[in-house]
Backbone as CSV, one residue per row, in Angstrom:
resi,resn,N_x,N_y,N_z,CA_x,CA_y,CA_z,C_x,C_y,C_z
1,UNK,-23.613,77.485,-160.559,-24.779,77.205,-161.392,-24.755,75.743,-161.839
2,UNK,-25.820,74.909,-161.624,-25.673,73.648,-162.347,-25.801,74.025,-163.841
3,UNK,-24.621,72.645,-164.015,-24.547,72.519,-166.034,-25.234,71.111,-165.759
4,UNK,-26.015,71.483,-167.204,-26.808,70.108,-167.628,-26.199,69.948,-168.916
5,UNK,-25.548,68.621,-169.557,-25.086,68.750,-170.741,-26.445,67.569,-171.351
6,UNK,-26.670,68.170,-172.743,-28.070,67.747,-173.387,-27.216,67.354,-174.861
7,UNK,-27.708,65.830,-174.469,-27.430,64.938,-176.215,-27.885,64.486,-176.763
8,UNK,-28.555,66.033,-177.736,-29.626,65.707,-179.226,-29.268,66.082,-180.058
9,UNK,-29.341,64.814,-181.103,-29.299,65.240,-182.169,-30.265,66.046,-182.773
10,UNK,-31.496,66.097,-182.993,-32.272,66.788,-183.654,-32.071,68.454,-182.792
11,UNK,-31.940,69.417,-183.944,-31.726,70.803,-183.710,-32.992,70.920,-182.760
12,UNK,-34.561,70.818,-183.357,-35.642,71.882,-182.290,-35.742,71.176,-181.269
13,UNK,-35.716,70.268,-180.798,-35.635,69.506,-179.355,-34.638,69.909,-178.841
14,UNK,-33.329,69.789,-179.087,-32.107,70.546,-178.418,-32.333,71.721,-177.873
15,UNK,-32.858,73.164,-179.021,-32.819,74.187,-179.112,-33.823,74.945,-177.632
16,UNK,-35.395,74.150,-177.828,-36.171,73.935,-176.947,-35.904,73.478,-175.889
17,UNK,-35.187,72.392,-175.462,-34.649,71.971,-173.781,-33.599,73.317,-173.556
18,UNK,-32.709,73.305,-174.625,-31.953,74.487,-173.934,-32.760,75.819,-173.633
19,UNK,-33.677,76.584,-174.344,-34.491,77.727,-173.731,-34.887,77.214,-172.102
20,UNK,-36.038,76.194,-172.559,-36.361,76.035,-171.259,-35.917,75.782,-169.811
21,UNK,-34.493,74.757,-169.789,-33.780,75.106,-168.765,-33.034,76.025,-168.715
22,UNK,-32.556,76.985,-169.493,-31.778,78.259,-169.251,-32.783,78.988,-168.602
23,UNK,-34.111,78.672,-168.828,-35.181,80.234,-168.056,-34.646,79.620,-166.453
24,UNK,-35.191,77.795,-166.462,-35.251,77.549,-165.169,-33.955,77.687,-164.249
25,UNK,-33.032,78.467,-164.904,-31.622,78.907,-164.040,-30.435,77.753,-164.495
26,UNK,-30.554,77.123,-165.328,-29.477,75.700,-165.529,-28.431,76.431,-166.680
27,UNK,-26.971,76.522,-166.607,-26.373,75.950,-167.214,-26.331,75.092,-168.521
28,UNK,-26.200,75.289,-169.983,-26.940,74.261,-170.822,-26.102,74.372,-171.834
29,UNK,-25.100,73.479,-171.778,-24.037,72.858,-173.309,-24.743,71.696,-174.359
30,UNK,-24.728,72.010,-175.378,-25.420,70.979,-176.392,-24.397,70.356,-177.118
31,UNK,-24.317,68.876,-177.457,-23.671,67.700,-177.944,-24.703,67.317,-178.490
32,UNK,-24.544,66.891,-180.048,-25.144,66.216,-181.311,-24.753,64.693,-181.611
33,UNK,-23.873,64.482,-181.099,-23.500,63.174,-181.626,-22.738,62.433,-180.273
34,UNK,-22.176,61.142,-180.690,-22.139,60.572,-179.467,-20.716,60.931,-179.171
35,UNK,-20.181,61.087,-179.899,-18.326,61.120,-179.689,-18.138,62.936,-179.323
36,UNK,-19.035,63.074,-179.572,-19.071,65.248,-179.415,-19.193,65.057,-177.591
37,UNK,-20.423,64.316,-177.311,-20.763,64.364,-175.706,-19.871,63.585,-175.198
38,UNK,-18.982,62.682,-175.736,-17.850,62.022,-174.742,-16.956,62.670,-174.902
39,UNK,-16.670,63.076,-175.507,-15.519,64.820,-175.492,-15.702,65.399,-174.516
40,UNK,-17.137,66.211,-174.236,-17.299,67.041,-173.223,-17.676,66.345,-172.252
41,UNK,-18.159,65.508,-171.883,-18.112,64.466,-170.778,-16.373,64.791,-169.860
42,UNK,-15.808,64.531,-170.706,-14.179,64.416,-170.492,-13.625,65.360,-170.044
43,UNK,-14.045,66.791,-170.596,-13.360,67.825,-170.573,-14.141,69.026,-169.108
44,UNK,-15.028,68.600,-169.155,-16.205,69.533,-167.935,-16.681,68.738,-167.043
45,UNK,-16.929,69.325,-166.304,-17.857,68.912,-164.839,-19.241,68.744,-165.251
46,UNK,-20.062,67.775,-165.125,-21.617,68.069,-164.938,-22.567,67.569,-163.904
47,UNK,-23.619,68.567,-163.759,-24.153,68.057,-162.443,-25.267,66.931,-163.181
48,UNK,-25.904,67.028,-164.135,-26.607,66.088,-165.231,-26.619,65.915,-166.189
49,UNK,-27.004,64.635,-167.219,-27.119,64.610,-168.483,-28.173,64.185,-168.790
50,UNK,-28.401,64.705,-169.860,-30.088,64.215,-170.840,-29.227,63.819,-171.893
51,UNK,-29.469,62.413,-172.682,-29.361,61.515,-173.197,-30.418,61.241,-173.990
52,UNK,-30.099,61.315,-175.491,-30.807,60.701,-175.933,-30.299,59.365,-176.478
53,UNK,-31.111,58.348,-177.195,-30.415,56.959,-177.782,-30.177,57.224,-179.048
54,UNK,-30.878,57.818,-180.138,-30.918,57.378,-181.123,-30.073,58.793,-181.634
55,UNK,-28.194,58.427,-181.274,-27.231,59.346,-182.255,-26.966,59.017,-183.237
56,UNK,-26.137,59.630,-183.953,-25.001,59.830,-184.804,-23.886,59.065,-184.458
57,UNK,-22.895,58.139,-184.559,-21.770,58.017,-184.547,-21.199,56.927,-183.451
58,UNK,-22.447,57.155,-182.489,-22.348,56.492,-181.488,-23.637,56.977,-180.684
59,UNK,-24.287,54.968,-180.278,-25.697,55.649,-180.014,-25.806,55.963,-178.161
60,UNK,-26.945,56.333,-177.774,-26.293,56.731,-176.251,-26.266,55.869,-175.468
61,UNK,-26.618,54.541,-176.144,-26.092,53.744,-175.236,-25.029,53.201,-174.841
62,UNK,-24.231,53.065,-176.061,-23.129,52.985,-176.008,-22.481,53.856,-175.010
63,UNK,-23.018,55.211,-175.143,-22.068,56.571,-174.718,-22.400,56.132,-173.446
64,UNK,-23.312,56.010,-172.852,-23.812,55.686,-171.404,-22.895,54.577,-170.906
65,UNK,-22.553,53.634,-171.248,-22.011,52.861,-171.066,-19.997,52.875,-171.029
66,UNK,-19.480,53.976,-171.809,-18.595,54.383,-171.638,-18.391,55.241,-170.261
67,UNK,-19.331,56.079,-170.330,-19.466,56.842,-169.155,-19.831,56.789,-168.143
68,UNK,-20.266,55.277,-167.564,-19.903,54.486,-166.516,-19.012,53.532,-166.293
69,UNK,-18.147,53.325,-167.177,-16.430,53.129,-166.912,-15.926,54.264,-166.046
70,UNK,-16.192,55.260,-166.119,-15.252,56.917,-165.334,-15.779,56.727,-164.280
71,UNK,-17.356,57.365,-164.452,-18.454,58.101,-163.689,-19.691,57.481,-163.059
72,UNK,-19.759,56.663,-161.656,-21.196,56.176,-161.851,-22.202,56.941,-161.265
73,UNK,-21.781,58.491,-160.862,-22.732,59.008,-159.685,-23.732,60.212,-160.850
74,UNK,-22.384,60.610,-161.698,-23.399,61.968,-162.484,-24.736,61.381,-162.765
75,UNK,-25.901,62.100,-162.181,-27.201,61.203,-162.782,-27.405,61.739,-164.286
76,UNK,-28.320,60.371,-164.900,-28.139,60.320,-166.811,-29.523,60.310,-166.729
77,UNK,-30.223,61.237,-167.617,-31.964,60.909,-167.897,-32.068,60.541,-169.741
78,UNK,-32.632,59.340,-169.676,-32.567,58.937,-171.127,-33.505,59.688,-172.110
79,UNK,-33.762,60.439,-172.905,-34.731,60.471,-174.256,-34.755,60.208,-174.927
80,UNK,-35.907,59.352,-175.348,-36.229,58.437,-176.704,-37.710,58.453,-176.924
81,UNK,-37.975,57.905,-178.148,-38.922,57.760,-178.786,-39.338,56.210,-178.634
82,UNK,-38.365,55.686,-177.548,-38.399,54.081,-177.643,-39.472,53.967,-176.379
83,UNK,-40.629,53.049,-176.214,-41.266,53.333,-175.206,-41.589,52.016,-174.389
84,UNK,-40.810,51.198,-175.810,-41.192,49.524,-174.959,-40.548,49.256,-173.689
85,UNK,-40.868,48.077,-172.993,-40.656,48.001,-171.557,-38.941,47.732,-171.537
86,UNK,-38.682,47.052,-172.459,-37.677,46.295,-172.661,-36.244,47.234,-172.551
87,UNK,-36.704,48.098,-173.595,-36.355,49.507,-173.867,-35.533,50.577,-172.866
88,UNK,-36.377,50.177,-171.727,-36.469,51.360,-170.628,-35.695,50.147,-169.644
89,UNK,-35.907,48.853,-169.875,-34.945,48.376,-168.692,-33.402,48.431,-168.929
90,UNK,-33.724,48.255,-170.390,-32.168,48.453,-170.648,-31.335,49.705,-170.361
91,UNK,-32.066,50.447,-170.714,-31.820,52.129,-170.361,-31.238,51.937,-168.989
92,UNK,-31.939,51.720,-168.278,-31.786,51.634,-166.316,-30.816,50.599,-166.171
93,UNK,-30.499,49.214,-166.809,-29.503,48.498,-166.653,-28.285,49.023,-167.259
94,UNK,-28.495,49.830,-167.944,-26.663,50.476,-168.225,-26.422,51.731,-167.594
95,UNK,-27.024,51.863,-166.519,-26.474,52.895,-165.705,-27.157,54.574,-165.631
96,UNK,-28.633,54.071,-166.758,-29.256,55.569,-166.172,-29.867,55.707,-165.007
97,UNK,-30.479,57.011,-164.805,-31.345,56.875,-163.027,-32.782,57.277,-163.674
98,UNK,-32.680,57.494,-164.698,-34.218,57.587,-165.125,-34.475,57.550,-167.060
99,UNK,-35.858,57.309,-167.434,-36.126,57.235,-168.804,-37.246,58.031,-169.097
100,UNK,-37.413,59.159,-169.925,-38.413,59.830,-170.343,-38.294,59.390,-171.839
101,UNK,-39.808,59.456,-172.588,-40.522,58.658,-173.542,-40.534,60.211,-174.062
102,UNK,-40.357,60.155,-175.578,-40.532,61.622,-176.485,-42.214,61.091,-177.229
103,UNK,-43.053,61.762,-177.612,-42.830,63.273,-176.865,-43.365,63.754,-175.575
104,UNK,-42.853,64.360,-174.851,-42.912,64.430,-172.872,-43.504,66.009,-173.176
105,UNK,-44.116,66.264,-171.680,-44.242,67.241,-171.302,-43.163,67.857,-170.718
106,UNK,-42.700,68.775,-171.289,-41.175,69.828,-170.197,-41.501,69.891,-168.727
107,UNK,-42.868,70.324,-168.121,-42.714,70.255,-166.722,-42.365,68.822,-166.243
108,UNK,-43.239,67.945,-166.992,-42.873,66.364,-166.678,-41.234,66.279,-166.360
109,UNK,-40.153,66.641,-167.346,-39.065,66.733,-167.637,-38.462,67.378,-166.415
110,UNK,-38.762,68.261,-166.048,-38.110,69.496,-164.890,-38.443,68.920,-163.923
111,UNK,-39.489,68.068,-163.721,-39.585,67.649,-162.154,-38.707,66.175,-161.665
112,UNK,-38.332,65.722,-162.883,-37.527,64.714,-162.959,-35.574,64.744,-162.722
113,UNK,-35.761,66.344,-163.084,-34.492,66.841,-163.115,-34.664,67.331,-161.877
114,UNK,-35.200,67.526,-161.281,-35.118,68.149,-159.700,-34.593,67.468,-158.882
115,UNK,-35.889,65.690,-159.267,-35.955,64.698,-158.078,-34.079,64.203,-158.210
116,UNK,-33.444,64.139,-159.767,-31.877,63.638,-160.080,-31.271,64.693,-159.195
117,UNK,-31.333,65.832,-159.142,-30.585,66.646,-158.662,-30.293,66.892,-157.621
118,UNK,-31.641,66.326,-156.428,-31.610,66.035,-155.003,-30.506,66.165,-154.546
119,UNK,-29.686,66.215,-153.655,-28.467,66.046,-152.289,-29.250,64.448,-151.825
120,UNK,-28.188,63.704,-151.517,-28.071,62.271,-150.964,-29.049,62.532,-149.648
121,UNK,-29.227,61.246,-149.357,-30.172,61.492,-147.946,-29.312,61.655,-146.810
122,UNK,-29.671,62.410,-145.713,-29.205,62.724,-144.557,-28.147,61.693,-143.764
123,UNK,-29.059,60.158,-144.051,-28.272,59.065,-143.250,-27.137,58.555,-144.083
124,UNK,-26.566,59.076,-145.173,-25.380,59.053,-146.086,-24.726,59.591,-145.625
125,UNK,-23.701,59.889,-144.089,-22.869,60.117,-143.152,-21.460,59.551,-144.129
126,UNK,-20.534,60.550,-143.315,-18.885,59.564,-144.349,-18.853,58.457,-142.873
127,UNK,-18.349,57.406,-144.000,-17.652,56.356,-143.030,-19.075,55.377,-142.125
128,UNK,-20.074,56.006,-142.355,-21.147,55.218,-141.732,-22.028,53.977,-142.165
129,UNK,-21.532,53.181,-141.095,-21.968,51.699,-141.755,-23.525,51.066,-140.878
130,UNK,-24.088,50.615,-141.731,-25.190,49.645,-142.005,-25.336,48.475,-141.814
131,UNK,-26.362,47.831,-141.152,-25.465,46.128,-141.263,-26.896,45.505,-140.905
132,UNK,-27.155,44.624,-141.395,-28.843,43.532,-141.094,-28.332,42.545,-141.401
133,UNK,-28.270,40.974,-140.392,-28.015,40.148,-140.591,-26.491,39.797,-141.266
134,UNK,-26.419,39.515,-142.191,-24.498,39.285,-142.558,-24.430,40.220,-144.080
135,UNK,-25.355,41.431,-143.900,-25.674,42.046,-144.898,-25.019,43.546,-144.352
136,UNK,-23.867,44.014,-144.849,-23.259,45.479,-144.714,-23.236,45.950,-145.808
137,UNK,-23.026,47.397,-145.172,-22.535,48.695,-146.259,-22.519,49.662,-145.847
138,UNK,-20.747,50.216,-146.568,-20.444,51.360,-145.715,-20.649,52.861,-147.063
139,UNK,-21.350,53.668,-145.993,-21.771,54.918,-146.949,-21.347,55.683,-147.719
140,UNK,-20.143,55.669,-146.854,-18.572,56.829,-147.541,-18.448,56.149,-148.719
141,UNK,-17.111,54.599,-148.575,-16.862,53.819,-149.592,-17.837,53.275,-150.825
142,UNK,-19.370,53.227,-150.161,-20.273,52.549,-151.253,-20.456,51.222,-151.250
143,UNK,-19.284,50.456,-150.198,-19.319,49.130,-150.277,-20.439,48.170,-150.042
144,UNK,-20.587,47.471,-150.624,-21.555,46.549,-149.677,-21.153,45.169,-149.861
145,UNK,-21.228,44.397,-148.576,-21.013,42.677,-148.592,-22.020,41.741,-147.858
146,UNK,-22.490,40.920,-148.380,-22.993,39.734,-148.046,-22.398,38.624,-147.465
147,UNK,-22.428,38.627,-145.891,-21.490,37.676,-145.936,-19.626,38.200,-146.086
148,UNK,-18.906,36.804,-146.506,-17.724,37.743,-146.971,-17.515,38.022,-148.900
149,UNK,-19.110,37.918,-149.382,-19.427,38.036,-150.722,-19.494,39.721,-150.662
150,UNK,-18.476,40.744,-151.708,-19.218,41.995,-152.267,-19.717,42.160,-153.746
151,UNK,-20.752,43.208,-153.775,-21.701,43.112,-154.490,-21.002,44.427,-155.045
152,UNK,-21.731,45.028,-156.174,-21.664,46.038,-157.179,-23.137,46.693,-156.941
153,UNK,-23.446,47.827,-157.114,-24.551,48.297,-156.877,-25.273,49.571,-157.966
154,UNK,-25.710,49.744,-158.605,-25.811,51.318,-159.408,-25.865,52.663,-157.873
155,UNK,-26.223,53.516,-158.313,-26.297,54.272,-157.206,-27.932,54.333,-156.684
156,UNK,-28.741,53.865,-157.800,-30.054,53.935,-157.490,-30.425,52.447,-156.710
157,UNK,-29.761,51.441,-156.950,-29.897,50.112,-156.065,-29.309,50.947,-154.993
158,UNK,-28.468,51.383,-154.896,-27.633,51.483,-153.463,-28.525,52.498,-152.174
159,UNK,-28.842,53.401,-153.084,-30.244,54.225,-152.450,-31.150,53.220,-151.907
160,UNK,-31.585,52.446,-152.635,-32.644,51.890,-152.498,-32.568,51.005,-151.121
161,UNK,-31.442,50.435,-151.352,-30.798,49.287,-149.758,-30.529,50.053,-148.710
162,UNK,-29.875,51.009,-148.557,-30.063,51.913,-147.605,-31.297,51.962,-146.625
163,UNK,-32.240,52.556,-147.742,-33.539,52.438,-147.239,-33.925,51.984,-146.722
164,UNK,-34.051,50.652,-147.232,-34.212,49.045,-146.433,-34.013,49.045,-145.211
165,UNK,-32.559,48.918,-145.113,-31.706,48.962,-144.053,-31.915,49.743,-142.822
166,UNK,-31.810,51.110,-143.616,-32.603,52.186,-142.187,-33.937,51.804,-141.751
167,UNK,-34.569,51.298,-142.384,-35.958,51.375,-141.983,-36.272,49.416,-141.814
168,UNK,-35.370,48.844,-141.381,-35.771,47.189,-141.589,-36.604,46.630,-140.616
169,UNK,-37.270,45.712,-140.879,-38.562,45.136,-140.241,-39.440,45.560,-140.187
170,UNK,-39.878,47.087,-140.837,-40.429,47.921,-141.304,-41.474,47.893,-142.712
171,UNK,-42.961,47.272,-142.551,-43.643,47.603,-144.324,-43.369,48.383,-145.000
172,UNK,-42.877,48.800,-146.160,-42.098,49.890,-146.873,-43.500,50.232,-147.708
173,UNK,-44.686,50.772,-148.213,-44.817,50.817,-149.333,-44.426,51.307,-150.314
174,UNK,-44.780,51.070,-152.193,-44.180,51.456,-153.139,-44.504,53.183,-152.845
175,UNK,-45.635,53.676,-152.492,-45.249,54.690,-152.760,-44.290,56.037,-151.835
176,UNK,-44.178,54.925,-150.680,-43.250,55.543,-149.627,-41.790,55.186,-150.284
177,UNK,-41.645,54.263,-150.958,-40.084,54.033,-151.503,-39.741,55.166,-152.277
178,UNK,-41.001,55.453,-153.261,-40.807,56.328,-154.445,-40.573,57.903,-153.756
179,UNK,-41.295,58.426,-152.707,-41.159,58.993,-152.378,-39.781,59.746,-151.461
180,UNK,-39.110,58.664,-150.771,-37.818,58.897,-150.499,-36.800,58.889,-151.398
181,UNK,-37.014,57.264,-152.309,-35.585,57.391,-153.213,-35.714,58.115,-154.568
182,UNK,-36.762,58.220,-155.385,-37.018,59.181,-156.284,-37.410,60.359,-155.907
183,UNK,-37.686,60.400,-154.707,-38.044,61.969,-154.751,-39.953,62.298,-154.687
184,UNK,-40.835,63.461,-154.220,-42.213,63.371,-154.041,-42.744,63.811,-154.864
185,UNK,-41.663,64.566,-156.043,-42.310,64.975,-157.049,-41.994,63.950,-158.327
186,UNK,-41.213,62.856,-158.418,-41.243,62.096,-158.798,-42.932,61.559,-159.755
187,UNK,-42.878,61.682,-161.290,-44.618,61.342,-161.861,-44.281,60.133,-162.855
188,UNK,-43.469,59.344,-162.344,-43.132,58.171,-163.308,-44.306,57.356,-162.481
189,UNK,-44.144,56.033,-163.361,-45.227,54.549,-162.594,-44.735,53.842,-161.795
190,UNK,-45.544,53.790,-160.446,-44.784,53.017,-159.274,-43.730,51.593,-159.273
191,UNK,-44.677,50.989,-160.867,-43.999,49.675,-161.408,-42.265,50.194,-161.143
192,UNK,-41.838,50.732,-161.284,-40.786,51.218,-161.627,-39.720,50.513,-160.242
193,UNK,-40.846,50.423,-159.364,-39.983,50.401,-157.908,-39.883,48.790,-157.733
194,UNK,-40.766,48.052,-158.317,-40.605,46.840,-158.588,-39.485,46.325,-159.210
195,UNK,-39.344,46.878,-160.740,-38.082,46.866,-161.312,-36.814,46.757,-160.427
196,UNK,-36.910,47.781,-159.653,-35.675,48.051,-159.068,-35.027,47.102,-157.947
197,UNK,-36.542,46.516,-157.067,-36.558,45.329,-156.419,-36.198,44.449,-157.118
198,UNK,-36.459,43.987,-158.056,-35.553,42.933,-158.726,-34.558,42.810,-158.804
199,UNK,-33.905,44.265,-159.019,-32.557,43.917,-159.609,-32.017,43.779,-158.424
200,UNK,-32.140,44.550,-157.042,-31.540,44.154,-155.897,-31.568,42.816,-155.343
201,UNK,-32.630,41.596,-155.476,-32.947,41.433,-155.288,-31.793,39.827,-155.861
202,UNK,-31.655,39.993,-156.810,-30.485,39.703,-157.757,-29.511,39.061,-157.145
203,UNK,-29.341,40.687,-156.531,-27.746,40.771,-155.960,-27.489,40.578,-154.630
204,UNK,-28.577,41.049,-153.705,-28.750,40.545,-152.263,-28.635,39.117,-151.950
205,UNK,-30.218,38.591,-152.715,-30.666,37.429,-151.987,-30.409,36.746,-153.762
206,UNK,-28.815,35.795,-153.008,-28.316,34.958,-154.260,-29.327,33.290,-153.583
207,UNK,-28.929,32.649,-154.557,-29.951,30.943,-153.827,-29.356,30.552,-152.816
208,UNK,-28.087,30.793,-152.765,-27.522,30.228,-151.476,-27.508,30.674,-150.197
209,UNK,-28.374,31.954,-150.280,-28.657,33.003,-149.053,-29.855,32.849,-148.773
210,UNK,-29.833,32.860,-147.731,-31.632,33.177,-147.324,-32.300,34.514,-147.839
211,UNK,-33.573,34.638,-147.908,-34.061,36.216,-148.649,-34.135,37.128,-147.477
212,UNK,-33.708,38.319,-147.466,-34.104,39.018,-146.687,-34.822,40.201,-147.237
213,UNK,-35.179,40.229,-147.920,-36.110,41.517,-149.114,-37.651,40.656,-149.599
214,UNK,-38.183,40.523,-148.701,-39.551,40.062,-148.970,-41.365,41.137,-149.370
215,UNK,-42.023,40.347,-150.618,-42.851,40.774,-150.338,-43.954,40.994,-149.843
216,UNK,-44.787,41.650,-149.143,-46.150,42.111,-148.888,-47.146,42.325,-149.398
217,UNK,-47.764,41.064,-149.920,-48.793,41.118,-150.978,-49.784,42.363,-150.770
218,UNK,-50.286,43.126,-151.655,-51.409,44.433,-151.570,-50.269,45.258,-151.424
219,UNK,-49.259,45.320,-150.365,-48.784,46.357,-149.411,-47.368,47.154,-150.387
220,UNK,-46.323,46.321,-149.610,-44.980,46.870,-150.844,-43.962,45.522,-150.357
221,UNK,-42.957,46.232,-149.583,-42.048,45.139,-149.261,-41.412,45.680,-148.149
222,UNK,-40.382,44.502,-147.354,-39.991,44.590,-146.240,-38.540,44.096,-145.929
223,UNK,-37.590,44.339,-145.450,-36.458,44.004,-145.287,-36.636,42.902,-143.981
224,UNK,-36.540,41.835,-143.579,-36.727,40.857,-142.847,-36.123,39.369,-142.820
225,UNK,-35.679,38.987,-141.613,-34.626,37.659,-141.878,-35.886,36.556,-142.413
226,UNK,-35.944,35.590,-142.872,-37.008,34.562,-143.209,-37.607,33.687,-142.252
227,UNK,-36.915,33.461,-141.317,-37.862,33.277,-139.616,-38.871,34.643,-140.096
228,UNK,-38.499,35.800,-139.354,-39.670,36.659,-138.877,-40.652,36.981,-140.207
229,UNK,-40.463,36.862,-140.941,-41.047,36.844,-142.571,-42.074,35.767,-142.476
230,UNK,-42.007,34.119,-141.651,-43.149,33.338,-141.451,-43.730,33.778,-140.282
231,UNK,-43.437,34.707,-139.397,-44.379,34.772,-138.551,-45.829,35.201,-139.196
């Protein structure tokens, strides 16, 4: 049975996620504070966490951030009442795979927990490597190098390059990205996939590299050496 461990403080939001994913078949331990969920973080297996920010003792960002010292694969879905942009990047820069805004719709919620819950994509083979230009990465290990430069990746950048990769020289659009790496039931804003281009984008194409992650004005984007990018 998947366990989802859920960290709210407020009792009827807790009380309420736990009914509702117990109908939908989940597993459901509740943590109030931040040092309660890094306890059980520690002590159990989980296949997800719902996160909220605003704890007790320790806020979840912090906790999030501890818990990618251990763990970077368990996927983390943030809840807050925080809705600014700023907000939500930060959320995604310390290691969540997604941010829901309170107050949400529960199906909204469940379809988000589905798309986290996915199995890796097919071309995530052990030991199977990737390679465009002086750009690798091997699937098993997670590695990836530029050159003889390696990079660090979240697991949702790393999804995301994959992609690329399998599919390079290839127009990607946003909503074909969203659709593979988030998932088709995925109801967040496509902006989102932009975000994420950035941050790869970061880490790929440093100044001293040529770009190979270009965009397609109207369209989305394309994995391409910068010759075939001016054609």
């Amino acid at each position: 049975m998947t366990h989802i461990l859920v960290v709210e403080d407020e009792a009827k939001i807790a009380r309420v996620l736990e009914l509702e994913l117990e109908f939908e078949g989940y597993q459901v331990t509740k943590a109030k504070t931040g040092f309660e969920a890094l306890e059980q973080f520690r002590t159990n297996e989980w296949d997800l966490i719902l996160l909220d920010i605003m704890l007790p003792e320790m806020s979840g960002l912090e906790l999030l951030r501890r818990l990618r010292t251990d763990d970077e694969q368990t996927p983390v879905i943030m809840l807050t009442a925080k809705d600014a942009v700023e907000d939500k990047v930060t959320g995604l820069d310390s290691g969540a795979q997604d941010y829901v805004t309170k107050p949400f719709q529960i199906e909204e919620l469940l379809a988000r927990i589905r798309v986290n819950l996915r199995p890796k994509p097919e071309e995530m083979e052990v030991g199977e490597w990737l390679s465009f230009e002086d750009l690798r990465l091997n699937s098993s290990t997670r590695e990836v190098f530029r050159g003889e430069r390696t990079m660090e990746l979240t697991p949702k950048e790393f999804d995301l390059l994959v992609y690329f990769m399998t599919n390079r020289k290839q127009v990607l659009t946003r909503e074909q990205i969203l659709d593979t790496v988030w998932g088709y039931d995925f109801v967040g804003d496509t902006n989102v996939v932009d975000v994420y281009i950035r941050y790869l984008r970061k880490k790929v194409d440093q100044q001293e590299e040529k770009p190979l992650i270009h965009t397609v004005r109207g369209v989305g984007y394309v994995m391409k050496d910068s010759y075939e990018a001016k054609k």
